[in-house]
C-alpha positions in Angstrom: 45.4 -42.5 -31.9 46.8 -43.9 -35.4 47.3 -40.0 -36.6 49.0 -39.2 -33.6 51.1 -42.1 -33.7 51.8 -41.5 -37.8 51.5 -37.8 -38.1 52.3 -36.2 -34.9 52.7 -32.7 -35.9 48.9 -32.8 -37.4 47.9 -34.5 -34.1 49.5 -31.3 -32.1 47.9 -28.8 -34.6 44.6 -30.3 -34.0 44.3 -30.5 -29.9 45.4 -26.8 -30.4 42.6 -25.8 -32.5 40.5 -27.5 -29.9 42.3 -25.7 -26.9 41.4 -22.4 -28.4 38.0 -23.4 -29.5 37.2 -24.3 -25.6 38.9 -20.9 -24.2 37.0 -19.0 -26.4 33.9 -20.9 -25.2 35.6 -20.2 -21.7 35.8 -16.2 -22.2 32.1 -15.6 -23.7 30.6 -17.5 -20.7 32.6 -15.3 -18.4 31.5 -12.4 -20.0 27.9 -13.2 -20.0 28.0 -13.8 -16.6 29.8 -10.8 -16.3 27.1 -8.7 -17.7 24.2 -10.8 -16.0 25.6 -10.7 -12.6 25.0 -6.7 -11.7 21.1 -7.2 -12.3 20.8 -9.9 -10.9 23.0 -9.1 -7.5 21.1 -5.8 -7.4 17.3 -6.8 -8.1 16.8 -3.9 -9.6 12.6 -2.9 -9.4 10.7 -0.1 -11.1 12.3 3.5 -10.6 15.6 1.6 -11.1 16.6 1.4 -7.3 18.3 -1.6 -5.8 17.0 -4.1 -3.2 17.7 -6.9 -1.3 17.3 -9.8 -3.9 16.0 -12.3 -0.5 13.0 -10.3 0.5 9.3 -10.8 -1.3 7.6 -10.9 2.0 4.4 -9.9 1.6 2.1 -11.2 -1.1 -0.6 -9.0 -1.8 -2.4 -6.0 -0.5 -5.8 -7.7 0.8 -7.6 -4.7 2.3 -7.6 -1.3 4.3 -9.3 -0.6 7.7 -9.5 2.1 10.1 -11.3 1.9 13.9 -14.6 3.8 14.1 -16.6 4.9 17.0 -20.7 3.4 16.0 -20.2 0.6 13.9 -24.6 0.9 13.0 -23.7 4.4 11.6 -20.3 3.1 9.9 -22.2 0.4 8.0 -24.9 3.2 6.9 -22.8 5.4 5.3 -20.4 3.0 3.4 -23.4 0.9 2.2 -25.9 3.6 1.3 -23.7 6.5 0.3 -20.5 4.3 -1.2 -22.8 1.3 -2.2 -20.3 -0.8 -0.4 -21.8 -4.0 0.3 -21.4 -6.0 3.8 -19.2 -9.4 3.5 -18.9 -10.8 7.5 -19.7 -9.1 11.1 -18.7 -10.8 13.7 -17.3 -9.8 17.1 -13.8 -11.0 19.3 -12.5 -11.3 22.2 -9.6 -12.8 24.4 -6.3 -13.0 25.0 -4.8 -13.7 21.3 -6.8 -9.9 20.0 -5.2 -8.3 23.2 -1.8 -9.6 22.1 -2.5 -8.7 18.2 -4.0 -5.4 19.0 -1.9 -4.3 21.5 -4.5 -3.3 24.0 -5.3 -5.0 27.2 -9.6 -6.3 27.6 -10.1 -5.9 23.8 -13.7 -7.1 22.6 -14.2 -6.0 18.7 -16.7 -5.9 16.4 -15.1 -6.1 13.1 -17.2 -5.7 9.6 -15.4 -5.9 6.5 -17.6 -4.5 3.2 -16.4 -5.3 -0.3 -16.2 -2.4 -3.1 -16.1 -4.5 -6.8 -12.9 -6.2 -6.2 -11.3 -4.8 -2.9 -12.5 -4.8 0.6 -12.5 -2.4 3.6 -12.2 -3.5 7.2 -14.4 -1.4 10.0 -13.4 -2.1 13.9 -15.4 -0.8 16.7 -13.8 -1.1 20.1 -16.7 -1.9 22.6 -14.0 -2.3 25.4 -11.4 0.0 25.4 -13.1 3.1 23.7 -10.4 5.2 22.3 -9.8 9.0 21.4 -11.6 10.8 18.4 -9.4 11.7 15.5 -8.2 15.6 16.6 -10.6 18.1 15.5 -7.7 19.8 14.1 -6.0 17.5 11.7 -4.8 18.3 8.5 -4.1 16.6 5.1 -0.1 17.0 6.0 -0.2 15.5 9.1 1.9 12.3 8.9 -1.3 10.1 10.8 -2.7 11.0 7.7 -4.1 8.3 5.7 -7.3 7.2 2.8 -8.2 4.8 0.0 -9.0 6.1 -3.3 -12.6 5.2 -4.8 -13.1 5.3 -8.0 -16.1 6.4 -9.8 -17.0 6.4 -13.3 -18.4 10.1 -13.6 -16.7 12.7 -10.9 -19.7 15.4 -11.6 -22.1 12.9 -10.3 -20.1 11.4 -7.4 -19.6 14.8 -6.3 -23.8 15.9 -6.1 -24.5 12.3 -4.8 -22.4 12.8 -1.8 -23.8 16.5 -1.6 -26.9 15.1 -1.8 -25.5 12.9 1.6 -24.3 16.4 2.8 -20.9 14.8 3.4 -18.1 17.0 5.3 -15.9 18.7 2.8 -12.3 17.9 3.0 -11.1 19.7 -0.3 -12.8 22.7 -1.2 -14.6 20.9 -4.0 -13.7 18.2 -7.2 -10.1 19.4 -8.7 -8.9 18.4 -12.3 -5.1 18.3 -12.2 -3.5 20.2 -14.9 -1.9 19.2 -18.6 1.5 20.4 -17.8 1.7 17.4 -14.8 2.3 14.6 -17.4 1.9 11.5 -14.9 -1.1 13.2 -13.6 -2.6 15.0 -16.0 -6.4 15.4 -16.5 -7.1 12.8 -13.1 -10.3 14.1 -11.6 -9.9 14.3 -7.6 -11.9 15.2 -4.4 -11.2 14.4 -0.9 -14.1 14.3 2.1 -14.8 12.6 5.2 -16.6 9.9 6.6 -19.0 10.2 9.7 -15.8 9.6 12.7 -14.0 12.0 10.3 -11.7 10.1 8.7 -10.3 11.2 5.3 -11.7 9.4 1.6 -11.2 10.1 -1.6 -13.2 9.5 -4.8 -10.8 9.2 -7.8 -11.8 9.5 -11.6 -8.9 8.8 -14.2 -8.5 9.8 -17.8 -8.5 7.0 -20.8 -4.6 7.5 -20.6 -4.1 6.6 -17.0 -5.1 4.1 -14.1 -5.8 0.2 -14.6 -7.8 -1.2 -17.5 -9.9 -2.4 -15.2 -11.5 0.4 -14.2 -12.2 1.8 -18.3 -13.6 -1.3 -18.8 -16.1 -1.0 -15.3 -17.2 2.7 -16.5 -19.5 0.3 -18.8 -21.0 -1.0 -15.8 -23.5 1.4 -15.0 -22.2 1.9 -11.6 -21.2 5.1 -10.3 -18.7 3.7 -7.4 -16.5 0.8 -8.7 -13.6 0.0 -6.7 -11.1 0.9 -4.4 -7.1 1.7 -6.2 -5.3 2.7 -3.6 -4.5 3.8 -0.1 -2.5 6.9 0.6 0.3 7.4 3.8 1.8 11.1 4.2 5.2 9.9 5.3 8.1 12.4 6.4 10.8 11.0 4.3 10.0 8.8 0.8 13.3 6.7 1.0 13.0 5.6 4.8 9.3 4.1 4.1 10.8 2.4 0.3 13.4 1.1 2.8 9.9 -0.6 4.7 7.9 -1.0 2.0 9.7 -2.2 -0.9 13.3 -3.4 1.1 11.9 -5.4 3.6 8.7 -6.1 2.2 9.1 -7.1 -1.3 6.5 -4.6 -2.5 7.4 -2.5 -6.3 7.4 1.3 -7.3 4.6 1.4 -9.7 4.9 5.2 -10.8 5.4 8.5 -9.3 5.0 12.5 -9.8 5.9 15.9 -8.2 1.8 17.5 -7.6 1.6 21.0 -6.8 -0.1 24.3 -8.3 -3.6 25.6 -7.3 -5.5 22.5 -8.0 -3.3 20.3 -5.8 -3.5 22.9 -2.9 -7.5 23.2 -3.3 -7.5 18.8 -3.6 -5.3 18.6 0.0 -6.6 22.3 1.3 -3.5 23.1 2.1 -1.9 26.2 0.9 1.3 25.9 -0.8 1.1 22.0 -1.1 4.0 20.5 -2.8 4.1 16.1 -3.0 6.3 14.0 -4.0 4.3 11.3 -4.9 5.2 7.8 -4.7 3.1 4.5 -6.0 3.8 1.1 -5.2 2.3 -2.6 -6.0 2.8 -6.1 -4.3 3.8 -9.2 -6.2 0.0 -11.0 -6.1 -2.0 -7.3 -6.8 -4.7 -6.0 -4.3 -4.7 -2.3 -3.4 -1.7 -0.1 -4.3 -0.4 1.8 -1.5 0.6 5.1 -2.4 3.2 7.6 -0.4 2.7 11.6 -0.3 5.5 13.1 1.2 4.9 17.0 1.7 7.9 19.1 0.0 6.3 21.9 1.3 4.9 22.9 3.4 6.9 20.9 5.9 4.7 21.6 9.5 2.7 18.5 9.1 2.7 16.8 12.8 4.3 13.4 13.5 1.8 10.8 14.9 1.5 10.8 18.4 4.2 8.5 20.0 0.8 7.2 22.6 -1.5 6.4 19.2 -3.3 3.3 20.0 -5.1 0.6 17.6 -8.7 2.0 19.3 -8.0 5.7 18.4 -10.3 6.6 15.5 -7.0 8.1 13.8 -6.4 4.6 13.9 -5.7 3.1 9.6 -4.6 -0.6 9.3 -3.2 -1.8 5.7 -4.0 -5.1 5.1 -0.7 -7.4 4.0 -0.7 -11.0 3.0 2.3 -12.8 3.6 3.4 -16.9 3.1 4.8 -16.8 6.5 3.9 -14.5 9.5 7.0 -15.8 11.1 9.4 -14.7 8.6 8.1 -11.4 7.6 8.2 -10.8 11.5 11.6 -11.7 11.6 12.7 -9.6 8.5 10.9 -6.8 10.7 12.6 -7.2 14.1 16.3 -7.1 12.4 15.0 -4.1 10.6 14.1 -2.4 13.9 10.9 -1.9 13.3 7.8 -1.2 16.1 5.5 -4.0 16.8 2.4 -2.7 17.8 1.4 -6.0 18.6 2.0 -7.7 22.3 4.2 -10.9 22.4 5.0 -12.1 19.2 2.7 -13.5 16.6 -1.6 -13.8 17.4 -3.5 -16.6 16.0 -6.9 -15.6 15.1 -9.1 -18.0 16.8 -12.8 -15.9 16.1 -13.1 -15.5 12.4 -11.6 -12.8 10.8 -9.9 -15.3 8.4 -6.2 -15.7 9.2 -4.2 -18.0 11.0 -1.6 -16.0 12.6 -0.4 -12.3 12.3 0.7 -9.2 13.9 0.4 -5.4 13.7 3.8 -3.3 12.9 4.2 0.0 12.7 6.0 1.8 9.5 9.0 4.8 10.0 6.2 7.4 10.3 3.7 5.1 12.3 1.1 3.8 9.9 -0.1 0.2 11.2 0.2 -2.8 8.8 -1.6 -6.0 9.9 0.2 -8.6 8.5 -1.3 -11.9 7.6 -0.7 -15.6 6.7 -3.8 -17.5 5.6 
């Protein structure tokens, strides 16, 4: 106050200084934020596409089921041949499984089995039977669906199940070839369980695949875990629209497969996939799209499919809240398969509420809030 009052020209050269000093301060914010603000506004994930920053739905993938027609026989194979090991059986009935199932006078057995880490979910439908998977179903129809085991030593995964005379569904154990870089040298062979649904045992190179399984081949076992589960989807950005839009769930990795070995893994002739691989937030399973460049006759599911067809796959989601995930789904216009909003499980299959939904090319989702 004295230098202004003594030396007022210094006092006006001063609070200039200071005025510069604090829009210079001003302009590098602005441009930070500048800068900051795309990424953010965009949430960008792997593969560099943009998403709704509000979603994260779903917390993990838990587990993958299917329906089966003897749940005695079921059990047999996955423990004896797989060395899947059994977790809980217990059976359910009533109003709340009608309404999550979709199906009127629903009584289920339901036995889930644990692999290592990851679990599978079996259902038998004592009331209402369903239809077999069609005899004539191909690795291109979009019903299509498996989980990926993987074994520490392919040769000897693929006499074991010889030895079990399991039903071929590739024409035998394919390497895929150097010039595929994201999938080079990966050791594949698809077959089939007893109700004929698809499987696939999975061997990956020290290059590729989680840690964890290179650091299981020391385990001594020959079957250590379950990776993935694989969809055949008509169109790759409607189910990322599902999937990873709504969702919350991340691209992982992808590839374009085709050549001799990929035809002889699918056995289908001119196979061509554009393969997609995606993760949610909290880990679990991967879930893994193969859309079918060519050839482009695989069958759509059938509009009537029904949660006690043996076609029938369910991927297990885990979400924070059933009722918000549901409602992310309605405005997305997606089909329940589930009756009447959300089912509280009252008979011990270990969540508290949740409801069935199908994807664009009709894959069920169960999801879940524990």
């Amino acid at each position: 106050m004295r230098l202004c009052a003594t030396e007022p020209a210094l006092c006006v050269r001063a609070a200039d200084r200071n005025a510069r000093r604090l829009l210079a301060l001003a302009l590098l914010l602005l441009t930070l934020g500048m800068l900051l603000l795309p990424a953010k506004a965009q949430n960008l994930n792997a593969g560099g596409a943009a998403r709704p920053a509000a979603v994260a739905s779903i917390e993990a993938v838990e587990s993958v089921g299917m329906t089966v027609s003897d749940m005695d026989a079921s059990v047999d194979f996955y423990t004896r041949v797989l060395t899947f090991e059994k977790v809980s059986d217990v059976e359910v009935a009533g109003e709340e499984y009608e309404r999550l199932q979709g199906l009127f006078g629903v009584r289920m057995r339901v036995v889930r089995l644990r692999l290592g880490d990851e679990a599978v979910e079996l259902t038998e439908y004592l009331t209402p039977k369903g239809r077999p998977v069609p005899a004539d179903s191909r690795s291109n129809d979009r019903w299509f669906q498996h989980f990926a085991v993987i074994t520490s030593d392919m040769g000897k995964a693929y006499a074991w199940l010889r030895q079990h005379k399991v039903q071929h569904a590739s024409t035998g154990p394919q390497t895929l070839p150097l010039w595929n870089r994201n999938a080079a040298g990966i050791k594949a062979f698809y077959f089939k369980d007893p109700d004929g649904h698809a499987l696939e045992i999975l061997q990956f190179p020290e290059d590729k695949g989680a840690e964890k399984w290179h650091r299981l081949q020391e385990s001594g076992r020959l079957f250590l875990g379950i990776d993935h589960t694989a969809i055949v989807i008509s169109d790759t950005e409607a189910s990322l629209k599902f999937y990873r839009d709504v969702l919350g769930m991340t691209v992982a990795g992808g590839s374009e497969n085709y050549g001799t070995e990929q035809e002889h893994l699918n056995n289908v002739r001119g196979a061509r996939l554009r393969i997609t691989s995606l993760r949610a937030p909290g880990g679990g399973l991967g879930v893994e799209f193969l859309e079918y460049l060519a050839p482009r006759d695989g069958r759509p599911a059938p509009a009537d499919a029904r949660a006690n067809d043996l076609a029938h796959w369910q991927t297990g989601l885990v979400t924070a809240s059933a009722g918000g995930t549901a409602e992310l789904l309605h405005r997305g216009g997606y089909r329940f398969v589930s009756d009447g909003g959300l089912a509280v499980d009252a008979g011990g299959l270990g969540f508290r509420r949740g409801f069935l939904v199908a994807d664009p090319d009709g894959h069920v989702c169960r999801v879940a809030e524990y």
